[in-house]
C-alpha positions in Angstrom: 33.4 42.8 5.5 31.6 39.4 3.8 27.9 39.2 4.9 25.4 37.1 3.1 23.6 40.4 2.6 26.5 41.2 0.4 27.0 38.3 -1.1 23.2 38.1 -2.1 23.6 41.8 -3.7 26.6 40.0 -5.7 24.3 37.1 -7.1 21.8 39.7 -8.4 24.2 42.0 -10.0 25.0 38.6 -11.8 21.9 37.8 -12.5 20.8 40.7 -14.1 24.6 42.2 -15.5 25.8 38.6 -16.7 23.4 35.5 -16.9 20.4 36.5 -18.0 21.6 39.7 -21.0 23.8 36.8 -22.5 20.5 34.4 -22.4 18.4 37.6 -24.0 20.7 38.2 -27.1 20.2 34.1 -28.1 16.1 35.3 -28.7 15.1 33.6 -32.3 13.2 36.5 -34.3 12.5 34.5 -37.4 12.4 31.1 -35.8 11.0 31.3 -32.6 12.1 29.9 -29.4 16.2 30.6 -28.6 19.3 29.8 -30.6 19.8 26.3 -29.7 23.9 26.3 -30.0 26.6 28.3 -29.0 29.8 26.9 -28.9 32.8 26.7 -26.7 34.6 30.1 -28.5 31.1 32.0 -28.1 30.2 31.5 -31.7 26.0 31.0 -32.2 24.8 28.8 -34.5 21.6 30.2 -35.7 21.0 26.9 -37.5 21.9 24.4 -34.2 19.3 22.6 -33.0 16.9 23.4 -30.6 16.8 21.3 -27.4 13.2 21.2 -25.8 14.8 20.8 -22.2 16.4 23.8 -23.7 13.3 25.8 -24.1 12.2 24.5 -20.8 14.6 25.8 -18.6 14.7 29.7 -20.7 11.5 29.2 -20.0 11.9 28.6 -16.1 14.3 30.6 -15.6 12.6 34.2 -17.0 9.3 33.3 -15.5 10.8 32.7 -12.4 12.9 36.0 -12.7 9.9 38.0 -13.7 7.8 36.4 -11.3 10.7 38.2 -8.4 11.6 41.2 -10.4 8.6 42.0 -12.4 10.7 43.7 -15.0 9.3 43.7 -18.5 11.7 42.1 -20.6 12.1 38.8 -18.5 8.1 38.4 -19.0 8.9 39.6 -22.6 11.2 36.7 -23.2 9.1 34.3 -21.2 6.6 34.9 -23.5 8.8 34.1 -26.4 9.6 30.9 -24.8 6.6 30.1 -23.7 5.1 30.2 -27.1 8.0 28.1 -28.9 7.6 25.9 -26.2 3.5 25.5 -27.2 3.5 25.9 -31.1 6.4 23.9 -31.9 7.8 21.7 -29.3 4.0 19.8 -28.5 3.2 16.5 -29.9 -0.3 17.4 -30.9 -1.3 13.8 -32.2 -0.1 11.6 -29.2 0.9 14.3 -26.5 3.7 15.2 -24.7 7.0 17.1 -25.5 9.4 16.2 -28.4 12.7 16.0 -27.5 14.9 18.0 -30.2 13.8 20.2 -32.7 15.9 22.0 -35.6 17.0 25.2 -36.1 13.8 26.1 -37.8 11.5 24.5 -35.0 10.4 21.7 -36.7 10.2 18.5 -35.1 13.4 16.4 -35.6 14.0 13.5 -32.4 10.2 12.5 -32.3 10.5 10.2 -29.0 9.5 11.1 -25.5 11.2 11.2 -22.1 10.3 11.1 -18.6 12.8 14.3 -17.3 11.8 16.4 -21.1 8.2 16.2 -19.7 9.3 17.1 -16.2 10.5 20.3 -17.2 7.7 21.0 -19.1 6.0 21.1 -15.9 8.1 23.0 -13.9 8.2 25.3 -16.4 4.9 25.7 -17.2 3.5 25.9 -13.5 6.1 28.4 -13.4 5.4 30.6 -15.8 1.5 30.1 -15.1 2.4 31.5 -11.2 4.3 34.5 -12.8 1.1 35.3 -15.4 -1.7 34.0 -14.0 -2.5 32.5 -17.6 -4.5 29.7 -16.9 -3.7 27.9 -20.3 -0.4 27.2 -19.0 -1.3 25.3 -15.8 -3.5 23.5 -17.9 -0.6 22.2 -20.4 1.3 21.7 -17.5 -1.5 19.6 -16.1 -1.4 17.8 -19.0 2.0 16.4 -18.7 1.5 15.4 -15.7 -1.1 13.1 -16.3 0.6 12.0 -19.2 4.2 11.5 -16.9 1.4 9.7 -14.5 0.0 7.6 -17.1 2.5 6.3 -19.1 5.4 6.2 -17.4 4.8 5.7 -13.5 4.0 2.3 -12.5 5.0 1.0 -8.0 8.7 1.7 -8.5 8.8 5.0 -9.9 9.2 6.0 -13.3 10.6 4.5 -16.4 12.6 6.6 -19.2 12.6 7.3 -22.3 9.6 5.7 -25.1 8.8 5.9 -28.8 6.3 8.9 -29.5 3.4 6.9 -29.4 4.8 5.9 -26.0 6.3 2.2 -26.7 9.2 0.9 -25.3 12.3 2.6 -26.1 16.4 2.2 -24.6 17.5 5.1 -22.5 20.1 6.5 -24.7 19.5 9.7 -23.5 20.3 9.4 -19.5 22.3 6.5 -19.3 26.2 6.7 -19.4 29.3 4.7 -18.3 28.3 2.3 -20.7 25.2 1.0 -19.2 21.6 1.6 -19.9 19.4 2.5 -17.4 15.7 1.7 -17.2 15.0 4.2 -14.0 17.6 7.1 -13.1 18.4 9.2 -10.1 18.3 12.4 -12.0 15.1 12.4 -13.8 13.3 11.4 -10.5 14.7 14.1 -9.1 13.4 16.9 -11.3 10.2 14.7 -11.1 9.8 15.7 -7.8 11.0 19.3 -8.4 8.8 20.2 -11.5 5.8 18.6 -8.8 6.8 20.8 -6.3 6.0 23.3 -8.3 2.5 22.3 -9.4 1.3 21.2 -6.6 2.2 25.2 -5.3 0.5 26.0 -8.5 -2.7 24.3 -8.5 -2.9 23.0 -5.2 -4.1 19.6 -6.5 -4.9 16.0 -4.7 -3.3 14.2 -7.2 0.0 16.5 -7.7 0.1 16.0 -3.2 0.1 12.3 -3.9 2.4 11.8 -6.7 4.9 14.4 -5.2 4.9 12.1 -1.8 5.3 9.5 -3.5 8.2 10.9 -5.3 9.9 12.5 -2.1 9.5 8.6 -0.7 11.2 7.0 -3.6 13.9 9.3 -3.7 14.6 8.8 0.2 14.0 5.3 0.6 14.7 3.0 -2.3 17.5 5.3 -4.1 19.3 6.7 -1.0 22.3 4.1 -0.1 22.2 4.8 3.8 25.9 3.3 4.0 27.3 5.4 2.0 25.2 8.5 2.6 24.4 9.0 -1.2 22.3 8.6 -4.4 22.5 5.8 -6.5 22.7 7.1 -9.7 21.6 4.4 -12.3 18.7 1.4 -11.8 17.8 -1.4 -13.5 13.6 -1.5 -14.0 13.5 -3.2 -10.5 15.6 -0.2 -8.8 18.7 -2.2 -8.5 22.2 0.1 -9.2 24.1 -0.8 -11.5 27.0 1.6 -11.4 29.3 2.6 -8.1 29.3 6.3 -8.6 28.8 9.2 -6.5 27.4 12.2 -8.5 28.2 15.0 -6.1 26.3 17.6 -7.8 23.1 16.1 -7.7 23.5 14.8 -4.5 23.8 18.3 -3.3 21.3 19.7 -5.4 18.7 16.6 -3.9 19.7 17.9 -0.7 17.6 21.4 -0.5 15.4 20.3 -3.4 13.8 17.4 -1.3 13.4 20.2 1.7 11.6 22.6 -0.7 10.0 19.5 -1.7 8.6 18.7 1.9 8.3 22.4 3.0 5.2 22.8 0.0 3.9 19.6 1.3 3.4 20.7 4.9 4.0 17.2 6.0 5.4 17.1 9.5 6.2 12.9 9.3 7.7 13.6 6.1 9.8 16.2 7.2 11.2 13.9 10.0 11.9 11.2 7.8 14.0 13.2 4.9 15.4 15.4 6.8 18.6 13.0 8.1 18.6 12.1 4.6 18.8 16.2 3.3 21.5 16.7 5.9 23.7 13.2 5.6 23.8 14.2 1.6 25.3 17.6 2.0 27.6 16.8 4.5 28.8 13.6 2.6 29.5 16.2 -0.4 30.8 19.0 1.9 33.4 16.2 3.4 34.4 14.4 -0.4 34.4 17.1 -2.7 34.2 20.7 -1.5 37.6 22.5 -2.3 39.2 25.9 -1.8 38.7 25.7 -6.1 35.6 24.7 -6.2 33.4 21.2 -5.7 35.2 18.4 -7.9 32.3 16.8 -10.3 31.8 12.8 -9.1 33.4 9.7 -8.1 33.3 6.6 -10.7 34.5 3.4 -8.6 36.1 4.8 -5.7 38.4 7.2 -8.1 37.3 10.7 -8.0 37.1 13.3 -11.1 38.7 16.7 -10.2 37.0 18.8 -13.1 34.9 21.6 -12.2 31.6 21.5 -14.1 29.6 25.1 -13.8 26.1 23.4 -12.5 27.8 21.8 -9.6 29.1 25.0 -8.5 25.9 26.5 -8.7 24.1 23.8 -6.9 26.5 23.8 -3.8 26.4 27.2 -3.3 22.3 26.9 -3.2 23.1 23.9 -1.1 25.6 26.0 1.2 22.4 28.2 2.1 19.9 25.9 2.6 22.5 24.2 5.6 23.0 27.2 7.1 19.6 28.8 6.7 18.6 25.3 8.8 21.3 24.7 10.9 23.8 27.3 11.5 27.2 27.3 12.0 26.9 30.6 9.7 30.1 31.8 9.6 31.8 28.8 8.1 28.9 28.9 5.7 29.7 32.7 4.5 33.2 31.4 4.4 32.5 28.6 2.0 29.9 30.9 -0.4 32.8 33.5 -0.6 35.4 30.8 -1.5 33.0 29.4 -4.0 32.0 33.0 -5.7 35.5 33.8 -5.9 36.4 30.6 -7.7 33.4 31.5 -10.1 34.6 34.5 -10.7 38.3 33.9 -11.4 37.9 30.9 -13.1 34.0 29.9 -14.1 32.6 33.2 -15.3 33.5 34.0 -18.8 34.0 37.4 -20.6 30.3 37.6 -22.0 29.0 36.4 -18.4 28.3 32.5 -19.1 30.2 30.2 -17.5 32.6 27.7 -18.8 31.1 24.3 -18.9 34.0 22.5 -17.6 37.5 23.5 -16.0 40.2 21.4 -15.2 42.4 21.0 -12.2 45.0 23.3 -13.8 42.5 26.1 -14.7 42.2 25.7 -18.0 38.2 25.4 -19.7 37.1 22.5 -21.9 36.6 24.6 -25.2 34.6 21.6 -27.0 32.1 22.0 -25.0 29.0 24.5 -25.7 28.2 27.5 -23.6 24.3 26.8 -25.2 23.0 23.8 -26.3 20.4 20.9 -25.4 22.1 20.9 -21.7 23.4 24.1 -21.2 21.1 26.4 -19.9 20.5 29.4 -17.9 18.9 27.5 -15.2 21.5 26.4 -13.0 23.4 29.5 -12.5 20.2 31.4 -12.7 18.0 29.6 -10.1 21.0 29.8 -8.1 20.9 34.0 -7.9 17.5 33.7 -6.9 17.4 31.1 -4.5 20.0 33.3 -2.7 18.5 36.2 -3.4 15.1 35.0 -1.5 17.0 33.7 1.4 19.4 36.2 2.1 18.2 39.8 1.0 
């Protein structure tokens, strides 16, 4: 019989018998920080690059998992990250994160961005909530007043900048062949990594800059007539591209509820919350299959692949309607139908998942199963978020 106490048990045996082990054998002993490559065929690279969103996310994700398990070798290899993540990946001169190191940890793409900062956050106030250290809220501190400083101004937040935080073109988030000056997606895990925080250190400023972020989000990036995120802005927060990322869209969808939840705000609340709802549903209707959510739509034509964070985002999505709303048993119908495509399709021998399959099954072997954007935090955050709501 499926019951979403079951189906909770399931996401922490994969937590703790398939993410997180093939995270733990990547560990860097001579190095530091985490191989930075493993390709498409499982091969590591203990020369690849290391990616400081990377480092972030390891980071995130065994702080968060020690901070709900309290077993030894998730703080272990939080601490291992944690120190990479200080030593190596800080700009000591001018501040701020670099954004790519190489294999050996030395500094190699110098220039700073917005959403590399925000997950130094996030991380940070993470693993200072896990440990108590209060060295790590302070660096987290840090970049947010750096984030606040030099990249905020009344419309939200601008991209990417030189590392002594000049101008710079977007190269980073921007594709389709545009260039964006503002995006969806690192305003989104803005406002995540802030959440955060501002549970961390229950500051005034955090309160205000996380409202503010909730706002923009809601208000000037949310297209109300076709129930979605704009993806891509020009500097005064006009689109620029007709696509409909339905992974973030879902993801936005219970991230700007935890979002509002931590700040207690009641008017808030009331003014998101069609926006939360009108998002998943919009996702649920256009891309939720009996395989799996399809990744986006480009110009009213959809692409059908199946990429491994949007799975893992709808399922977390899935909860958070039902945990709000009911209707729970066409809920547990839709988790089971997405776990099973996981498993049969997604999950791979050495318990990663395949970055990418196609509409006839088969993975996109090119891609990495580790690397600058392939990370344990999707899949991971996912087993925990259900793990919380359901156990």
């Amino acid at each position: 019989m499926k019951t979403f106490s079951d189906f909770s048990d399931q996401m922490e045996k994969m937590l703790h018998f398939q993410i997180l082990p093939f995270w733990l054998q990547l560990i860097d002993r001579e190095h530091g920080g985490y191989y930075g490559n493993v390709n498409g065929e499982g091969i590591i690279d203990t020369l690849g690059k290391k990616g400081v969103i990377l480092h972030s996310r390891i980071l995130w994700t065994f702080s968060e998992a020690y901070r709900r398990t309290k077993r030894p070798e998730y703080l272990a290899a939080a601490d291992h990250a944690y120190s990479f993540l200080i030593q190596q990946a800080l700009d000591r001169e001018y501040g701020g994160l670099f954004w790519m190191l190489d294999g050996e940890g030395k500094p190699l793409e110098l220039f700073k961005h917005s959403y590399n900062q925000a997950f130094g956050v996030y991380a940070l106030s993470t693993y200072f909530l896990a440990t108590g250290k209060k060295e790590a809220l302070d660096y987290a501190m840090g970049l947010f007043n750096l984030l606040e400083q030099k990249w905020r101004d009344d419309k939200g937040y601008l991209e990417q900048l030189t590392r002594d935080f000049s101008p710079m073109s977007n190269g980073e988030l921007s594709e389709n062949g545009i260039i964006a000056e503002r995006t969806m997606n690192t305003l989104l895990h803005i406002m995540e990594a802030y959440t955060v925080l501002y549970e961390a250190s229950h500051n005034a400023d955090v309160k205000k800059a996380l409202t503010f972020s909730v706002r923009q989000l809601t208000r000037e990036m949310y297209n109300a007539s076709k129930q979605r995120l704009e993806v891509f802005f020009d500097r005064d927060l006009t689109s620029l591209l007709d696509l409909h990322s339905y992974g973030h869209d879902i993801e936005a969808s219970w991230l700007i509820d935890r979002a509002v939840d931590v700040l207690g705000d009641a008017e808030l609340k009331e003014m998101t919350s069609p926006v939360s709802k009108a998002l998943y549903e919009h996702v649920i209707a256009c891309a939720y299959t009996d395989r799996g959510v399809i990744y986006e739509c480009h110009d009213g034509r959809d692409n059908t692949q199946r990429d491994w964070w949007v799975q893992a985002e709808a399922i977390v999505g899935i909860a958070n309607d039902c945990m709000k709303y009911g209707n729970r048993e066409d809920h547990l119908d839709k988790l089971y139908s997405l776990l099973d495509f996981l498993n049969s399709e997604i999950i791979l021998p050495s318990g990663e998942w395949a970055w990418t399959t196609f509409e006839d099954g088969h993975h996109d072997t090119g891609r990495e199963l580790a690397g600058p954007w392939k990370c344990p935090y999707h899949n991971g955050r996912m087993c925990m978020e259900i793990m919380s709501r359901f156990t």
